[in-house]
C-alpha positions as CSV (number, residue, x, y, z in Angstrom):
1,X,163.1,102.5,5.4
2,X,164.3,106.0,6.5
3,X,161.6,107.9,5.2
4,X,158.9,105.0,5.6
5,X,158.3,104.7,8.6
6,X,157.0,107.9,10.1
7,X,160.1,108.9,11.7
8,X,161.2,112.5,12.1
9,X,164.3,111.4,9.9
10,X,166.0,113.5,6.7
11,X,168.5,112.5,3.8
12,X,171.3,114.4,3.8
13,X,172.9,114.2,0.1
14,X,176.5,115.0,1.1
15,X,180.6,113.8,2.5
16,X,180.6,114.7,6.1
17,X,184.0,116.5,6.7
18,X,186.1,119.3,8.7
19,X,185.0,122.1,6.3
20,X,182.4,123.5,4.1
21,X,182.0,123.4,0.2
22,X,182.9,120.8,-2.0
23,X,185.0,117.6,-2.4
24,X,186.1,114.7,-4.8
25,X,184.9,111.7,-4.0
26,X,186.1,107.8,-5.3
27,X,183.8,105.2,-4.2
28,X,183.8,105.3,0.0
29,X,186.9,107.8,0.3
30,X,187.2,111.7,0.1
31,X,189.6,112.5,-2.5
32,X,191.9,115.6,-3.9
33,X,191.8,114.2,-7.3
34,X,189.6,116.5,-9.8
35,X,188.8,113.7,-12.0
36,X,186.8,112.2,-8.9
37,X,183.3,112.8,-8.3
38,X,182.4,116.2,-7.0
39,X,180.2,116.3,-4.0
40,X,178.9,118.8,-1.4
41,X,180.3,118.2,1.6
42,X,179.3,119.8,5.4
43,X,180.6,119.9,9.2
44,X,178.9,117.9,11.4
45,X,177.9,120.7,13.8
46,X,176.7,122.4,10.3
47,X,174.4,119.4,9.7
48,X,173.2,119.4,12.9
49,X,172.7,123.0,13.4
50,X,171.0,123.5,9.6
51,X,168.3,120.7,10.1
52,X,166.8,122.0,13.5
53,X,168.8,119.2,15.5
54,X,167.5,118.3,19.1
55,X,170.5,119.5,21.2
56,X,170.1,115.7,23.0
57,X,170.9,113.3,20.3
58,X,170.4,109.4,21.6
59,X,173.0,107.7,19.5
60,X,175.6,109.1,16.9
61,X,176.7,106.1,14.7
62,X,180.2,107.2,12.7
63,X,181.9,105.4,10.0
64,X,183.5,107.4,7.8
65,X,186.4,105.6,6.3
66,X,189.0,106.9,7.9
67,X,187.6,110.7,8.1
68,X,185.8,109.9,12.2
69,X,188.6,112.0,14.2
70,X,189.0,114.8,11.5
71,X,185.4,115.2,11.5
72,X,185.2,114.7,15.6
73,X,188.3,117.2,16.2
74,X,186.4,119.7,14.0
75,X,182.6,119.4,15.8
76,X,183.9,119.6,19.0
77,X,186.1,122.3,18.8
78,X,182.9,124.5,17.3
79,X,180.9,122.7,19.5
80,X,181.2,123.9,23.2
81,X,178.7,121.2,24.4
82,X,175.8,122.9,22.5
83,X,175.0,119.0,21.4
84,X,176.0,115.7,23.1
85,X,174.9,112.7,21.8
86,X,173.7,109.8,24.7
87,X,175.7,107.1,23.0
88,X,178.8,106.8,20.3
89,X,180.3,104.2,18.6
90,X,183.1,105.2,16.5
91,X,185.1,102.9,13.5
92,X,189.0,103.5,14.3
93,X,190.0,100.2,11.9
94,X,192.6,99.0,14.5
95,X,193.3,95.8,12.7
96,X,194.4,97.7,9.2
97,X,195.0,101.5,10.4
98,X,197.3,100.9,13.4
99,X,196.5,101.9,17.1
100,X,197.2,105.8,16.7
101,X,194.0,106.6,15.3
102,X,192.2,104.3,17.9
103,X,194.1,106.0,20.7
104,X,193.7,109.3,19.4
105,X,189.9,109.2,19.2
106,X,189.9,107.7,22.6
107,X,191.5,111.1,23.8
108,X,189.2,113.3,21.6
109,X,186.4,111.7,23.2
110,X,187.4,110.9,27.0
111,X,188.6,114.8,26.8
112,X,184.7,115.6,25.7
113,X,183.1,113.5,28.7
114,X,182.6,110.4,27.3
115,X,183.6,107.2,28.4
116,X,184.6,104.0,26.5
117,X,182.3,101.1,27.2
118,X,183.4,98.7,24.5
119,X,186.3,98.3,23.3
120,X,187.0,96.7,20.1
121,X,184.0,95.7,18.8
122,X,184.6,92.9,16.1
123,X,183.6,93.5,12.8
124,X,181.3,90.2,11.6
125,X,181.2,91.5,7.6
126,X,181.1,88.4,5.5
127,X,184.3,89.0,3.9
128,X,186.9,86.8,5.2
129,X,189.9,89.7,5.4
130,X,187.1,92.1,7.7
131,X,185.8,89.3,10.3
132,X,186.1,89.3,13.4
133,X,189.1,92.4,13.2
134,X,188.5,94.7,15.8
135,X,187.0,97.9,14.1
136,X,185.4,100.6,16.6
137,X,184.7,101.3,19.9
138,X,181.5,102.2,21.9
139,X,181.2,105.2,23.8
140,X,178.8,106.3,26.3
141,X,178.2,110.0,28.1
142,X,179.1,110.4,31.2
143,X,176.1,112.7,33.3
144,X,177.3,114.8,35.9
């Protein structure tokens, strides 16, 4: 469907992380394990900056099983508002990672002019442990 429909939209075949190179990788998670998959993995900025990015990007959609503020921290820090994305919405997995991670994104983002418009979205996965647990928050851009 990506590449169907005559968007302007690339495959990226890698693990989205803080650093360049390569990683292990065990089913969704990033891994030190050698005996893992081995994977290329990139920044986000990197991504971005590689594939001709528009520095106005409408919505940024990330759910990286449990990697979002390691990957965040890392793109805005090499970032300097070079690209700013119109809407996020951001998995922090309040209901089995705690509220540290939550509240720490909150700060990584409010800190980077963005402001949270939904809080706690609920997950509605099929899966009786996921639904309705609150799972990620929705941010928006604030213009000046």
């Amino acid at each position: 469907v990506l590449l169907d429909n005559s968007r302007k939209s690339i495959n990226i075949n890698c693990a989205v992380t803080d650093y360049e190179g390569m990683c292990y990788f065990r089913n969704d998670i990033v891994t030190d394990n050698m005996n893992d998959i081995e994977v290329k993995c990139s920044t986000l900025f990197n991504i971005l900056k590689n594939n001709q990015s528009p520095q106005k990007i409408d919505y940024l959609s990330i759910d990286i099983e449990g990697h979002e503020l390691i990957v965040l921290k890392e793109f805005f820090e090499k970032n300097n508002n070079f690209y700013t994305f119109g809407w996020i919405t951001v998995e922090h997995n309040l209901y089995c990672d705690g509220p540290e991670k939550k509240e720490a994104l909150y700060d990584l983002l409010t800190k980077n002019g963005y402001e949270r418009v939904v809080d706690n979205a609920l997950c509605k996965d099929l899966n009786p442990i996921y639904y309705n647990q609150p799972y990620e928050d929705w941010y928006k851009k604030i213009e000046n």
